[in-house]
DRENLOKOL-129470 format. One record per atom (N, C-alpha, C): residue in one letter; z, x, y. Coordinates in steps of 0.1 Angstrom, whole numbers, padded with zeros to 4 digits, always signed. Layout:
DRENLOKOL-129470
aZXY
...
This chain:
DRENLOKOL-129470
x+0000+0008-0012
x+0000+0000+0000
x+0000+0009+0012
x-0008+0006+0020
x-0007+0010+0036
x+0001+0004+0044
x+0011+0019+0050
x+0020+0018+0060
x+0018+0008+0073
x+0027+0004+0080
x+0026+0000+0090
x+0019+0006+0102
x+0022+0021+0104
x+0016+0029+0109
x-0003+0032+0108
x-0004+0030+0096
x-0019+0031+0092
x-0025+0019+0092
x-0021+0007+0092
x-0025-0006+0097
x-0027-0006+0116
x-0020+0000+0120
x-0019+0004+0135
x-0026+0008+0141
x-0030+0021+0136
x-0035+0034+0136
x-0054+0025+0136
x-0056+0015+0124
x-0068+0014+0123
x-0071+0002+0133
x-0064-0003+0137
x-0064-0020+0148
x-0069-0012+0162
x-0056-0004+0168
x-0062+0004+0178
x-0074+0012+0179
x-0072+0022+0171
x-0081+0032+0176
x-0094+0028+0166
x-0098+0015+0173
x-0113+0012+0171
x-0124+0021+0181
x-0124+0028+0189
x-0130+0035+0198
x-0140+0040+0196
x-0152+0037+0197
x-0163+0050+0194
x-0173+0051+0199
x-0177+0067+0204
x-0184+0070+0209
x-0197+0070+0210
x-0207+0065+0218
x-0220+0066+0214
x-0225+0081+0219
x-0231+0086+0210
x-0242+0104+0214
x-0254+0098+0218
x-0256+0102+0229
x-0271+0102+0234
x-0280+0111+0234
x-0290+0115+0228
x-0301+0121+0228
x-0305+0121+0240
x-0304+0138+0244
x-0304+0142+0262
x-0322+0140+0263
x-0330+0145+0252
x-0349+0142+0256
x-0348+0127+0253
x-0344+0118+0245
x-0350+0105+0241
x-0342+0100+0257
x-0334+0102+0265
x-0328+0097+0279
x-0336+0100+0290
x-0341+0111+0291
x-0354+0116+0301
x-0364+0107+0294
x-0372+0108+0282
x-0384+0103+0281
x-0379+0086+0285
x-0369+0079+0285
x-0365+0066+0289
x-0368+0061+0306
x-0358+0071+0313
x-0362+0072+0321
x-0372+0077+0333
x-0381+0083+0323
x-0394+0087+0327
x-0405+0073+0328
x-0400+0066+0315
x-0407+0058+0316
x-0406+0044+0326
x-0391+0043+0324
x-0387+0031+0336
x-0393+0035+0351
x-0391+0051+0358
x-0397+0048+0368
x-0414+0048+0372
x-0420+0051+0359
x-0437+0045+0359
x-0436+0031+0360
x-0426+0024+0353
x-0428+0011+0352
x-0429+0003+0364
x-0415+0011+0373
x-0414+0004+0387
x-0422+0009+0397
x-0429+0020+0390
x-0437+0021+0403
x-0451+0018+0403
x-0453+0010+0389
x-0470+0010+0387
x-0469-0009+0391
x-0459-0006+0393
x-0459-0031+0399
x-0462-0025+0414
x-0479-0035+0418
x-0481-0034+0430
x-0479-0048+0438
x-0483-0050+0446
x-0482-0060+0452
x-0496-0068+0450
x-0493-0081+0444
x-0506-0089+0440
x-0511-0097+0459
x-0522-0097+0459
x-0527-0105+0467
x-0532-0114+0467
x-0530-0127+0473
x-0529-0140+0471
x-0546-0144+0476
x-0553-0160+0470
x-0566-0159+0476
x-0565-0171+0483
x-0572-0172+0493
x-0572-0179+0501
x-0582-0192+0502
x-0582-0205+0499
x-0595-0211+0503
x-0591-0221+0514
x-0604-0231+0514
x-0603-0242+0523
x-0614-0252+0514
x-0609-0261+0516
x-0613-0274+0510
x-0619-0284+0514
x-0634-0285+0520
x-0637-0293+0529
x-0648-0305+0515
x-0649-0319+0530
x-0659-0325+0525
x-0652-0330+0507
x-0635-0335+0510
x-0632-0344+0502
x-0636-0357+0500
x-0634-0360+0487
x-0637-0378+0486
x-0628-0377+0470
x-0616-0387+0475
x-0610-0393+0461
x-0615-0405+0456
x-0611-0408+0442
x-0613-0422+0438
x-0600-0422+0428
x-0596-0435+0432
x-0585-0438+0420
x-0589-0447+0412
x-0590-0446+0394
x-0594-0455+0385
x-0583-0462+0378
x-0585-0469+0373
x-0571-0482+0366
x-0577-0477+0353
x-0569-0470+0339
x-0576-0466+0326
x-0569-0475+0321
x-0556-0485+0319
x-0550-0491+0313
x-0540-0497+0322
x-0532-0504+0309
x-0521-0512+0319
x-0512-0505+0327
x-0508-0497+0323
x-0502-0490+0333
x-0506-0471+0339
x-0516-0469+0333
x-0525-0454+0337
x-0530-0459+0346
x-0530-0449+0356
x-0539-0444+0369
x-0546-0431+0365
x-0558-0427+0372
x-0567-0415+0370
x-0571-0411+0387
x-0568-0397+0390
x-0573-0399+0401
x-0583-0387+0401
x-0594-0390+0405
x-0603-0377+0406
x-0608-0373+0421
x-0608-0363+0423
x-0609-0353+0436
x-0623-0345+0434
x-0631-0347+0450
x-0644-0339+0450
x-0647-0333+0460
x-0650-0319+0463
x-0653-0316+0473
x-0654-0297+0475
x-0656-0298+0487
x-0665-0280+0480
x-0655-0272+0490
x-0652-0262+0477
x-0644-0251+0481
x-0651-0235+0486
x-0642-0233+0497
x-0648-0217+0504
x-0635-0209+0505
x-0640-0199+0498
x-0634-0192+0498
x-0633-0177+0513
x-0617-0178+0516
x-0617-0174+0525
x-0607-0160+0528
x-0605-0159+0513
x-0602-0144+0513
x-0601-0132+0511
x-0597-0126+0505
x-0603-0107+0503
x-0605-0108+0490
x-0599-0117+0482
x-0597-0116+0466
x-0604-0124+0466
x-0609-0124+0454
x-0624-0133+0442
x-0616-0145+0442
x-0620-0155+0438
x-0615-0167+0436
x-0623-0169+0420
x-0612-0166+0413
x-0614-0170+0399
x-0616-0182+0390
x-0602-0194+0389
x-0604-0199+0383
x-0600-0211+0396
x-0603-0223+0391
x-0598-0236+0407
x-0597-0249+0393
x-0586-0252+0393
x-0582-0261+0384
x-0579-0275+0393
């Protein structure tokens, strides 16, 4: 049987140390500051929306549909990709 002391001894001194690997801690934070430095600033695109016309349709007893038309220009530095 185990002393009181050695029941003690194992409750406390749960403590342990982690070793860090001094190159695997450089190559970590080698990599974190590419990370933060390769985020640039996204630039937003710009349009305008002229020469609308809605229509609202009744699909059911209680559905509405509403469709939107009208021509978009784009008006700024960035492409205008997708227009949903």
């Amino acid at each position: 049987m185990r002393s009181l002391n050695d029941i003690y001894s194992l409750l406390v001194n749960k403590r342990k140390t982690i070793r860090v690997n001094p190159r695997l801690f450089l190559v970590f934070c080698i990599l974190l500051i590419c990370g933060v430095c390769a985020c640039k600033e996204e630039k937003e695109c710009k349009v305008v929306v002229t020469e609308t016309e809605y229509v609202l349709e009744h699909n059911g007893n209680y559905t509405f549909s509403l469709n939107a038309k009208g021509k978009v220009k784009n008006i700024g530095e960035v492409d205008l990709k997708k227009l949903l």
